[in-house]
C-alpha positions as CSV (number, residue, x, y, z in Angstrom):
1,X,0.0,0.0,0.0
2,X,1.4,3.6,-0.7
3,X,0.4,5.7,2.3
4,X,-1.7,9.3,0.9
5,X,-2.1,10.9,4.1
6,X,-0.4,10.2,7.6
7,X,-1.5,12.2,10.9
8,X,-0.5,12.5,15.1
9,X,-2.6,13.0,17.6
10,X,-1.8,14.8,20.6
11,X,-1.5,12.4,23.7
12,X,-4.7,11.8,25.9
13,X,-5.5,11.9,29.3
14,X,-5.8,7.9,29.2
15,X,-2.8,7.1,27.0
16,X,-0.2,8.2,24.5
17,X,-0.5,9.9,20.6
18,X,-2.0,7.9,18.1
19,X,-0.3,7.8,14.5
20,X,-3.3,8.0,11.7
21,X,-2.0,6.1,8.1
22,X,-4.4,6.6,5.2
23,X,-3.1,4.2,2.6
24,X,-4.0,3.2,-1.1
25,X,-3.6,-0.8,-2.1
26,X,-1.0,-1.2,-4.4
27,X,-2.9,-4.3,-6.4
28,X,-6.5,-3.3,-6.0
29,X,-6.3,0.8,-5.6
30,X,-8.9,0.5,-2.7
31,X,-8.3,3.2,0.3
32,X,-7.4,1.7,3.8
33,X,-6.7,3.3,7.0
34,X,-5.1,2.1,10.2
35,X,-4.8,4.0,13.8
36,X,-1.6,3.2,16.2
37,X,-0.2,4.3,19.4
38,X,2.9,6.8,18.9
39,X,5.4,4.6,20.3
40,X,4.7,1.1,18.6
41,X,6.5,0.0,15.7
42,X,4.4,-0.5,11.9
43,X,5.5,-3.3,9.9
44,X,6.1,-2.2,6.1
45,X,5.9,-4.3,3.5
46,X,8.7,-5.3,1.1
47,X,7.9,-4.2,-2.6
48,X,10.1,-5.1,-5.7
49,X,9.9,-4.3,-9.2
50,X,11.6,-5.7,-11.6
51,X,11.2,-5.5,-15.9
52,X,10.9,-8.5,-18.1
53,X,10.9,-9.4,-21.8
54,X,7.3,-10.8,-23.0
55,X,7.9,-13.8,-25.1
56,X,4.4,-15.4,-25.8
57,X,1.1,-16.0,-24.2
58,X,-0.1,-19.4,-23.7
59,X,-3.8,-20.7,-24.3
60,X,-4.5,-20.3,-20.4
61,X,-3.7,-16.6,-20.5
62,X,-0.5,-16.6,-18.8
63,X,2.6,-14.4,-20.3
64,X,5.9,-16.3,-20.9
65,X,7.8,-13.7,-19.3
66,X,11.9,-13.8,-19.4
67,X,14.3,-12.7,-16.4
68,X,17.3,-11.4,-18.2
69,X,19.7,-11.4,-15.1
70,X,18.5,-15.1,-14.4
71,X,18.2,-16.5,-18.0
72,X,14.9,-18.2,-15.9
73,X,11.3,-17.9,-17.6
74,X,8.7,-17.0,-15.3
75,X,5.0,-18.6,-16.9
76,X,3.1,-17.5,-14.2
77,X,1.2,-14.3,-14.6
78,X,-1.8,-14.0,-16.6
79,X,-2.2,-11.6,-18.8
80,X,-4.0,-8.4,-17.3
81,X,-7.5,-7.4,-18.7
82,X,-8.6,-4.3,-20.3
83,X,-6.4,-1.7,-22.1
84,X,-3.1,-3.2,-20.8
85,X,-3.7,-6.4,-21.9
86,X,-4.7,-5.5,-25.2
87,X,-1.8,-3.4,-25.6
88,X,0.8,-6.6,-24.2
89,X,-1.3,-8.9,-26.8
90,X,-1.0,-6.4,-29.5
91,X,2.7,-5.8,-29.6
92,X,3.7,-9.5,-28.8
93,X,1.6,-11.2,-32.1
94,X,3.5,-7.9,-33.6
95,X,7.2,-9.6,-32.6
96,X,7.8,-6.4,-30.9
97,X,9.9,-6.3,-28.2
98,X,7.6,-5.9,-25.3
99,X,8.9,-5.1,-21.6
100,X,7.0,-5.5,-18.9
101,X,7.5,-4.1,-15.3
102,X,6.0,-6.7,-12.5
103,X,5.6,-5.2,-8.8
104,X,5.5,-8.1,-6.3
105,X,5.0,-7.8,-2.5
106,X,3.3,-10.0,0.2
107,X,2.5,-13.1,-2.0
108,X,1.0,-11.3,-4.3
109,X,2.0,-9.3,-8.3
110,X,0.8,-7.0,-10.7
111,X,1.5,-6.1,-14.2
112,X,1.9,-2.1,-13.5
113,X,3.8,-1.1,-17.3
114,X,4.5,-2.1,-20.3
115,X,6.8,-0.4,-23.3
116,X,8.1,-1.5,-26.4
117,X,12.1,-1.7,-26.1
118,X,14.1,-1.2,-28.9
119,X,17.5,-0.3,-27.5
120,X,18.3,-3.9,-26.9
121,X,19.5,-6.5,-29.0
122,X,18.2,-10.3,-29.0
């Protein structure tokens, strides 16, 4: 979750300041929010992005995606609906060479960009 808006509280007569964290999901863009005391620690989750080359789609919907720092192919992701996913169907029938970025974080992905590279060659 990216956090939008983050507030303290002044401390009460029964206790101390409380930390106000209005958050957006990163995966399903729905708004969150979570109160805690002033002194406790808030976990934060780990988020990675990394890029990879579109190769194909299989009959399932899932994109053959390849890691170029690994050499490994990651057949796992379906392809997104809607605009993206036309866009990532589009340019790989075309041969182009289609990047896309992957954010992962708590068990979970998302197909969040995709661009046509033609700076590198294959």
């Amino acid at each position: 979750a990216v956090v939008s808006t983050q507030s303290t509280g002044k401390p009460g007569k029964h206790g101390s300041a409380k930390c106000s964290f209005v958050a957006i999901d990163i995966f399903t863009g729905k708004k969150s929010e979570a109160i805690s005391p002033g002194h406790a620690n808030v976990d934060v989750p780990i988020v990675t992005r990394k890029e990879y080359l579109a190769s194909g789609i299989d009959n399932a919907g899932f994109l053959n995606l390849y890691d170029e720092e690994s050499g490994d192919m990651i057949e796992d992701i379906r392809l997104p609906e809607g605009d993206m996913g036309d866009k990532i169907k589009g340019m790989v029938d075309a041969d182009a060479m289609c990047m896309v970025s992957v954010i992962r974080s708590m068990g979970e992905e998302k197909i969040i960009d995709v661009k046509e590279d033609n700076n590198k060659n294959y």
